[in-house]
SERO-4910 file (N, C-alpha, C, O; in steps of 0.05 Angstrom, whole numbers):
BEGIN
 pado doro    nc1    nc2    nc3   cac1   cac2   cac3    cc1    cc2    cc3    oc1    oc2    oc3
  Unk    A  -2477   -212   1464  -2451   -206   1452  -2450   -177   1441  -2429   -165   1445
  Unk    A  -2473   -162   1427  -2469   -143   1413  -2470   -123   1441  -2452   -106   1442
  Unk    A  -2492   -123   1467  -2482   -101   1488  -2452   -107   1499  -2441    -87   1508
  Unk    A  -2435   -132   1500  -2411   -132   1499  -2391   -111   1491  -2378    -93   1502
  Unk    A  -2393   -119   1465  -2386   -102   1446  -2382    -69   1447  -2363    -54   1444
  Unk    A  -2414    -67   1454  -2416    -40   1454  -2404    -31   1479  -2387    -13   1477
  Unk    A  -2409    -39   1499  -2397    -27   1525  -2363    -26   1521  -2350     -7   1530
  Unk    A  -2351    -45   1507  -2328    -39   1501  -2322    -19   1478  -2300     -8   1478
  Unk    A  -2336    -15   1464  -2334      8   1446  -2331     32   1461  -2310     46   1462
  Unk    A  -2362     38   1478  -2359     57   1492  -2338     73   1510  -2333     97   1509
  Unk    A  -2328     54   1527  -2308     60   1543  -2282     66   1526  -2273     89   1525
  Unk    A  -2270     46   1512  -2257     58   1496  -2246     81   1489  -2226     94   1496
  Unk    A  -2269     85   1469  -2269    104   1455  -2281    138   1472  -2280    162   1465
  Unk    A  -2290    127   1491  -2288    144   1514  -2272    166   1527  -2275    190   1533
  Unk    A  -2249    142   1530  -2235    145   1543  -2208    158   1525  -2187    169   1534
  Unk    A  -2215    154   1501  -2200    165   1481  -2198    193   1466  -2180    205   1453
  Unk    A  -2228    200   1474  -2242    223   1469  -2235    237   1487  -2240    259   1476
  Unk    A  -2224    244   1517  -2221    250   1537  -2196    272   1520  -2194    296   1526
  Unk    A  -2182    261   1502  -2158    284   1494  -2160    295   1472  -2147    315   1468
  Unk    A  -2181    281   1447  -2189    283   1428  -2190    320   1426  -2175    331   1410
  Unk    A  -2206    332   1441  -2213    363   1431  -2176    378   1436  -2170    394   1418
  Unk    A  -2159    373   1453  -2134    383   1450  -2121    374   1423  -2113    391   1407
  Unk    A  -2120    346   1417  -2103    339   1392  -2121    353   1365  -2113    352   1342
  Unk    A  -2145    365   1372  -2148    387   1352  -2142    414   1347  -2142    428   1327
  Unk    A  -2137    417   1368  -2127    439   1373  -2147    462   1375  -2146    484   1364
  Unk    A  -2167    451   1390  -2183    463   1401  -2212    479   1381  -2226    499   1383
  Unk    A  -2207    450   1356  -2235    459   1333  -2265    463   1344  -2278    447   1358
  Unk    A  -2270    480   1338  -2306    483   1346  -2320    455   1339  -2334    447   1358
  Unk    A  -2321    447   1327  -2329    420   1315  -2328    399   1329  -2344    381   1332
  Unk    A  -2304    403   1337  -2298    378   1356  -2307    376   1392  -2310    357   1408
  Unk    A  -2310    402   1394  -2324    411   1423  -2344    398   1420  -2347    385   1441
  Unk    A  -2362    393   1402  -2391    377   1410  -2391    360   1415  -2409    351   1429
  Unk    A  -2368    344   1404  -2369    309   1414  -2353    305   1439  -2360    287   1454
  Unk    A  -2324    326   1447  -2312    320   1462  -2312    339   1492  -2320    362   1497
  Unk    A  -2302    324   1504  -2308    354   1527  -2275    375   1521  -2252    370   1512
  Unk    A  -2289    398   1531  -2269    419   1526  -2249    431   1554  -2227    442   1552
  Unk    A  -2260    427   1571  -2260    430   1597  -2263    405   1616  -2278    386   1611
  Unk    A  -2246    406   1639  -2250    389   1665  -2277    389   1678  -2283    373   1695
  Unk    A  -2295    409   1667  -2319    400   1680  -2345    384   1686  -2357    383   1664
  Unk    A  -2360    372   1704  -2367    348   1709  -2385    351   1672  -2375    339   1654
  Unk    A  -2406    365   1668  -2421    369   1649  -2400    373   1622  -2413    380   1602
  Unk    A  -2379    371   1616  -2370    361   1595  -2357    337   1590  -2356    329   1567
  Unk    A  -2348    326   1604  -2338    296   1616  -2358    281   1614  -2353    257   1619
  Unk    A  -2389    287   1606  -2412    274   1601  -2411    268   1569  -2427    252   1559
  Unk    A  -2393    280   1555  -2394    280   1528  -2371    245   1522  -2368    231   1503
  Unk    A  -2359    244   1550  -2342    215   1545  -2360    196   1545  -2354    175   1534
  Unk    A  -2389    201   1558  -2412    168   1547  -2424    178   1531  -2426    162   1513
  Unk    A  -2441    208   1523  -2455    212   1504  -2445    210   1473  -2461    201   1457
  Unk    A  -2424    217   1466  -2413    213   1439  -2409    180   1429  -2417    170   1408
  Unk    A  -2396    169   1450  -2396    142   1435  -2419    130   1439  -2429    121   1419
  Unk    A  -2434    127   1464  -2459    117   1458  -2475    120   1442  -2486    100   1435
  Unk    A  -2481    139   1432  -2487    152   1418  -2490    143   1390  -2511    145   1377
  Unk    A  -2462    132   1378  -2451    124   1361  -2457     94   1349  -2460     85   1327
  Unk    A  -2456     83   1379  -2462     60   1381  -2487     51   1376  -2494     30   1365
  Unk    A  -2503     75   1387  -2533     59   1380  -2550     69   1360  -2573     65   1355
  Unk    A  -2528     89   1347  -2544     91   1308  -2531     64   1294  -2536     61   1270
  Unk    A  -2519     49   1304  -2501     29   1296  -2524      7   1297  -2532     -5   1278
  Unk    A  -2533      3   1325  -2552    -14   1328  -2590    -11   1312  -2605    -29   1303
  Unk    A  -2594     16   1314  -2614     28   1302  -2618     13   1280  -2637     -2   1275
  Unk    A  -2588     23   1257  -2588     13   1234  -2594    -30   1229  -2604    -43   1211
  Unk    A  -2584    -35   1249  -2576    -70   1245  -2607    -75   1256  -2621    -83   1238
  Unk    A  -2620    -73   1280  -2648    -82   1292  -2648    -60   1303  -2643    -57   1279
  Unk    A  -2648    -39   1316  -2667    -18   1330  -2696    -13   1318  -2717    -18   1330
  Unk    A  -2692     -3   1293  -2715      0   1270  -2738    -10   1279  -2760      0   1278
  Unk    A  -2728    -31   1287  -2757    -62   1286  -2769    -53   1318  -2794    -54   1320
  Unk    A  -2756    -46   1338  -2763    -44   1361  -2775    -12   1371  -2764     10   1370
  Unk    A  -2800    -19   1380  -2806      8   1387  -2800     18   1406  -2806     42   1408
  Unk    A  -2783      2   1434  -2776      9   1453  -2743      9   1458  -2730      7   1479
  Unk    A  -2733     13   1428  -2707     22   1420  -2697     45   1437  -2680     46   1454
  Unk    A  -2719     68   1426  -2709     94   1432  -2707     96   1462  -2687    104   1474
  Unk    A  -2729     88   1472  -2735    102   1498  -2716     83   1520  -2712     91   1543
  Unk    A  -2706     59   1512  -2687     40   1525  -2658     52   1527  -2642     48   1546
  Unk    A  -2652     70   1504  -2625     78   1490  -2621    100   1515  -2604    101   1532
  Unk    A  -2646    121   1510  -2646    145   1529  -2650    138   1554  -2637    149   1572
  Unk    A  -2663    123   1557  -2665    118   1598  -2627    105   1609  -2612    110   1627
  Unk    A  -2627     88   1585  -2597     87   1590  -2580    109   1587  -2570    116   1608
  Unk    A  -2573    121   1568  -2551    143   1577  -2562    159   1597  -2553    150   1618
  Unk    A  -2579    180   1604  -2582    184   1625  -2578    177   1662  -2571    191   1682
  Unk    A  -2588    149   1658  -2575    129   1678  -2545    132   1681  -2535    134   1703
  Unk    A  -2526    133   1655  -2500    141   1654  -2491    161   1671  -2475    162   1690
  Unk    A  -2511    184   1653  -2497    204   1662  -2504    208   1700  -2486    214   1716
  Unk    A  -2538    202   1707  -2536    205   1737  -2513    199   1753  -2504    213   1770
  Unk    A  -2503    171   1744  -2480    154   1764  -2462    169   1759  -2451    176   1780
  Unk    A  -2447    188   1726  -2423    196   1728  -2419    217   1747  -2398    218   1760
  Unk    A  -2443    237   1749  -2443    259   1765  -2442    249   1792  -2421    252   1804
  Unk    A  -2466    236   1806  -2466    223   1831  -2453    209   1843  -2450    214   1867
  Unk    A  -2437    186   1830  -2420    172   1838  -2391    194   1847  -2383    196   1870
  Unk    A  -2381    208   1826  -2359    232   1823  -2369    249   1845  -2356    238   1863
  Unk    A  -2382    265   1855  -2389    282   1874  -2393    270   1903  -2388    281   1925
  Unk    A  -2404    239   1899  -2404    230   1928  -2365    225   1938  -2354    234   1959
  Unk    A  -2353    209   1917  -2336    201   1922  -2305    234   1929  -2285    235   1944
  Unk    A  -2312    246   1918  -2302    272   1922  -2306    289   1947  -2289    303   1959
  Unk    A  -2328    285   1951  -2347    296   1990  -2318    272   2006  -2300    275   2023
  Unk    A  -2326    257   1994  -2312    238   2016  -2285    233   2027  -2278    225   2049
  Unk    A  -2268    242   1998  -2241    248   2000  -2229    269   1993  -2205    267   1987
  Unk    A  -2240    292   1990  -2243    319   1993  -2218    325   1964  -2206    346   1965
  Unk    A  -2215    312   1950  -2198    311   1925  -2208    290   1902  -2227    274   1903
  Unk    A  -2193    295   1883  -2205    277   1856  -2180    254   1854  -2155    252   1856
  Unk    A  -2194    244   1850  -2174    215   1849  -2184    207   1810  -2209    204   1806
  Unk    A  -2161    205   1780  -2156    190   1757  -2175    168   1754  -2196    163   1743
  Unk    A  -2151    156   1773  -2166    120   1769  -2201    114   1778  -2218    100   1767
  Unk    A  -2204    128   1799  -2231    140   1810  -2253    149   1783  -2273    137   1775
  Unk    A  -2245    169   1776  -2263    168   1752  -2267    154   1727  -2287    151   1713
  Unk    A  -2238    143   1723  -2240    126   1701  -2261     97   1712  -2279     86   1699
  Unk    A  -2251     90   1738  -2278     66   1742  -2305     80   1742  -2321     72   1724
  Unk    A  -2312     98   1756  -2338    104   1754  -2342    101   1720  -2360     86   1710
  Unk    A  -2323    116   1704  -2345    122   1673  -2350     92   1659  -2365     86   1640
  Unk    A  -2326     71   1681  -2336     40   1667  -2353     24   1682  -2354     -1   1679
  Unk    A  -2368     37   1699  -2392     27   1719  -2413     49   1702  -2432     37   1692
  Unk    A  -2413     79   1695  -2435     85   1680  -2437     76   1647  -2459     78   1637
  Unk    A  -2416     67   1632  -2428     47   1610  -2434     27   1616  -2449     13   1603
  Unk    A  -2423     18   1641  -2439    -14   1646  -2467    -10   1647  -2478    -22   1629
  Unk    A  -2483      3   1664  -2508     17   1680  -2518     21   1648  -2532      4   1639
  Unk    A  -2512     41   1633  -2530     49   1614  -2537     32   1597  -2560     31   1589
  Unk    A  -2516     11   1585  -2525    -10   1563  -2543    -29   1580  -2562    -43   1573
  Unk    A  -2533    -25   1603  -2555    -57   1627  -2584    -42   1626  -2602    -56   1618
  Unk    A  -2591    -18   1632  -2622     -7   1635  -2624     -9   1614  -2643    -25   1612
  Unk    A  -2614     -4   1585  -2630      7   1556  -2625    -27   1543  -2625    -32   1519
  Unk    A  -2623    -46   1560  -2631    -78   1545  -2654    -76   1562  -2676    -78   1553
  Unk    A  -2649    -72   1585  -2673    -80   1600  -2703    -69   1598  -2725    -80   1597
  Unk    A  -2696    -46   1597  -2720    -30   1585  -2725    -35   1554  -2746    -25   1547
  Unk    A  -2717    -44   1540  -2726    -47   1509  -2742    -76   1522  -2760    -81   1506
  Unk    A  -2742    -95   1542  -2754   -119   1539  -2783   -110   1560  -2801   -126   1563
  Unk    A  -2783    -84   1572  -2813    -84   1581  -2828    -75   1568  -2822    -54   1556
  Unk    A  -2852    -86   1567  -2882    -72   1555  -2895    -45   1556  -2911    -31   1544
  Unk    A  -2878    -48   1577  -2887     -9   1587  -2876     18   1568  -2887     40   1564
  Unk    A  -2855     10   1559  -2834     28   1535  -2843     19   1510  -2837     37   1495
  Unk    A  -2855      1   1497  -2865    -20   1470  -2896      2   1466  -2920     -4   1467
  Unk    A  -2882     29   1462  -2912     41   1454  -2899     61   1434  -2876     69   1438
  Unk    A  -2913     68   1411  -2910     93   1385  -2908    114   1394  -2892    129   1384
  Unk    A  -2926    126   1420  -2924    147   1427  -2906    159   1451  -2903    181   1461
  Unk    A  -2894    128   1457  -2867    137   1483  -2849    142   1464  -2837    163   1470
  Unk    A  -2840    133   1442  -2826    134   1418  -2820    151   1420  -2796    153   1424
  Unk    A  -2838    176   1417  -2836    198   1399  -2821    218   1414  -2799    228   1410
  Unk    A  -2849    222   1443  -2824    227   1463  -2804    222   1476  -2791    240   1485
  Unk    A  -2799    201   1478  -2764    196   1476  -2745    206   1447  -2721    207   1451
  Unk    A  -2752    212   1423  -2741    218   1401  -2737    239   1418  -2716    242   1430
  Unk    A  -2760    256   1422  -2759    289   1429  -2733    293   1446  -2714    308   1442
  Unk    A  -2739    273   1470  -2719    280   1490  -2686    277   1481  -2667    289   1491
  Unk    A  -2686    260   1460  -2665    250   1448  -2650    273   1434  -2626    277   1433
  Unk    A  -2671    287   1421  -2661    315   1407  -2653    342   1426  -2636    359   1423
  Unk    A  -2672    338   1446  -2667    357   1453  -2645    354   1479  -2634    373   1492
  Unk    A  -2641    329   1483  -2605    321   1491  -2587    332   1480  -2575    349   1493
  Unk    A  -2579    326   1455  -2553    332   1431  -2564    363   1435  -2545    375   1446
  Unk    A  -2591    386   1430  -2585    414   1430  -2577    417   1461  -2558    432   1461
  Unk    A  -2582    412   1483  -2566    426   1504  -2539    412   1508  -2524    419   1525
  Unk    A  -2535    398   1496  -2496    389   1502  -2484    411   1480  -2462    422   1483
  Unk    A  -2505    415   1453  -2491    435   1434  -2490    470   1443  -2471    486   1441
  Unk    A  -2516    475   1452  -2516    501   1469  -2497    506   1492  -2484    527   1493
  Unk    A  -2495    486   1513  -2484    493   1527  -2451    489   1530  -2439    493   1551
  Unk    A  -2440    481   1507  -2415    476   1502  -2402    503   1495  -2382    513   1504
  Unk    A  -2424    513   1472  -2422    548   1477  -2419    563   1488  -2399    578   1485
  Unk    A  -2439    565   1508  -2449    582   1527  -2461    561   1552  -2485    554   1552
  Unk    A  -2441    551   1573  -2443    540   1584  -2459    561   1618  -2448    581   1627
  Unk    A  -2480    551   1627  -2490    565   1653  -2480    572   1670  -2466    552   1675
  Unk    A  -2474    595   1696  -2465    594   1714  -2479    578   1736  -2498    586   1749
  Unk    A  -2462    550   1739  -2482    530   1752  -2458    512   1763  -2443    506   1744
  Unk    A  -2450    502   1783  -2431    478   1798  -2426    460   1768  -2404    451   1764
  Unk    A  -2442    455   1754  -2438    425   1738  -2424    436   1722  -2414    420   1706
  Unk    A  -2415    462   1715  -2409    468   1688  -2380    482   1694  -2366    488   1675
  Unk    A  -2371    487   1723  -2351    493   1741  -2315    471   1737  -2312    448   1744
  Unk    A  -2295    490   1722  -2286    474   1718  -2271    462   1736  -2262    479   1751
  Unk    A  -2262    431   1744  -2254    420   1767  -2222    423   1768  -2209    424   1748
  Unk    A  -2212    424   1795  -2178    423   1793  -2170    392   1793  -2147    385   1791
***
């Protein structure tokens, strides 16, 4: 019930966040959580912020107790984000335009995908170690500094290219 939950949180509030940095009117502050631009690498900020959210939520209630919290949480968004980019880029090759409704299902097939790997992976043995922990914390931090750097100073790179 509670990945229920959350996957509906996610999308959501997702999907809500999508306009969020305009109705600020374009605050620096708000660039980190929301995307600022049409491009695929900020549109990543529609699963990372609420997920995000969601699972200091869970952290707080039982993550704590689980050592394969972290590294379940991160293999999942990641998983997110692969499908949002992949799924979006294949389906775009194919019909040589962007299709709304098109992305809005993909981003509710990549919260599906991310909360489904990060249950699944918190129940194998293989992630249930102190020292995957840590590096997954690492990776975890050093997620939030490149969505914060490059919201700045975004790369000259296709992902960061804004889409029509």
């Amino acid at each position: 019930m509670m990945m229920l939950c959350g996957m509906v949180f996610t999308f959501f509030f997702g999907v809500v966040l999508h306009f969020v940095y305009g109705w600020s009117r374009n605050s620096l502050l708000v660039a980190f959580i929301a995307p600022v631009n049409e491009s695929l690498f900020e549109h990543l900020k529609l699963l990372m912020t609420p997920y995000f959210i969601w699972a200091l939520a869970e952290y707080a209630h039982y993550g704590q107790y689980m050592h394969a919290f972290v590294p379940g949480k991160v293999i999942g968004l990641w998983l997110g984000f692969a499908l949002m980019i992949g799924l979006h880029l294949l389906y775009v090759a194919l019909l040589g335009r962007r299709v709304v409704w098109l992305d809005v299902l993909i981003f509710g097939v990549a919260v599906f995908a991310a909360f489904t790997a990060a249950e699944f992976c918190m129940t194998l043995v293989l992630f249930d170690s102190a020292g995957l922990e840590v590096l997954f914390d690492a990776l975890l931090v050093l997620t939030a500094m490149i969505f914060a750097v490059f919201t700045v100073y975004p790369p000259h790179h296709w992902l960061f290219r804004v889409r029509e």
